[in-house]
Phi, psi and omega in degrees: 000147173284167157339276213300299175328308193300290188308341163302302166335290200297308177326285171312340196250359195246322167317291182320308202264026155267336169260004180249354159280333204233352152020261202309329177271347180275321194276012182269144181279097207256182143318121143275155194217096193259359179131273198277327171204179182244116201249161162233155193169159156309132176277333198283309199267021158239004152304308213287307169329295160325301202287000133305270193322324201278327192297305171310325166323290224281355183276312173302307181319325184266336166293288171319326192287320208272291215277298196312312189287351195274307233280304192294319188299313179318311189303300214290325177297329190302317167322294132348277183294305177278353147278004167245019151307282166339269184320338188263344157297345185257355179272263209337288181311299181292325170274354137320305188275304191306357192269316183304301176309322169300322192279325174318294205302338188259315165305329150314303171318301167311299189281359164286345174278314180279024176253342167313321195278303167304327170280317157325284188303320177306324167315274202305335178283320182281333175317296220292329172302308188294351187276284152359276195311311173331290186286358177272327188274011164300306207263346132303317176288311174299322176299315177300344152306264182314315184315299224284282182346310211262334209250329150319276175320344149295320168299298187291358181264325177302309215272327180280130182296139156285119167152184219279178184226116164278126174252119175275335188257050190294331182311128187247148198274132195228000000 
């Protein structure tokens, strides 16, 4: 129990027994004075009455207010919850649209890597020709090459007597 309860309690029960000490004096009978006329009755139990009717006054009054603060929390959590409903749908939508945008960008990515990939081979395919073609006029121009070679050398071997060639001169020219 709180604090405030334990002293309600205790209060009241510090009440009770000031009136069951004093019984006899609350219940004795005086003059009341209501304004317009004069009655006779205990004064002590139509205090005690009064101070009954404020405690009950003030007990709805604390009821209600307690029920009014539950009503508003109830509301206000319902609010809540549904803005953090809200919120968790538009965090749902942005990784939905940023998931869209990711997937754009990669699809991007592929086909610009296979046009990339298609423009490689194509190059390579026009290099290796051009490269081809290169060594086949290598290898025509050195067979033409050698062909000239063969064909000097036949000339000066036809021209030369057969047998050995003798060198006389070995000293080198500078």
């Amino acid at each position: 129990m709180r604090n405030r309860t334990i002293l309600m309690i205790i209060f009241f029960i510090l009440v009770a027994a000031f009136v069951a000490l004093n019984w006899a004096e609350l219940s004795r009978p005086t003059a009341l004075n209501l304004g317009m006329s004069e009655v006779q009755g205990p004064l002590g139990l139509v205090m005690l009455g009064i101070l009954g009717l404020a405690v009950i006054l003030f007990l709805v009054y604390a009821v209600t207010l307690q029920t009014a603060s539950l009503l508003e929390a109830r509301n206000h959590t319902k609010e809540l919850n549904a803005q953090r409903d809200l919120a968790n749908k538009a965090e749902v939508s942005r990784f939905t649209e940023l998931r869209g945008v990711i997937d754009q960008i990669e699809s991007d990515s592929r086909t610009r890597q296979n046009e990339l990939k298609q423009w490689f081979e194509q190059r390579m395919a026009t290099l290796q020709q051009e490269m081809g073609s290169k060594i086949d006029n290598s290898g025509n121009t050195l067979a033409a090459y050698m062909g000239e070679l063969e064909d000097r050398f036949e000339g000066r071997s036809s021209a030369r007597p057969a047998g050995p060639r003798t060198i006389d001169d070995v000293t080198p020219r500078g």
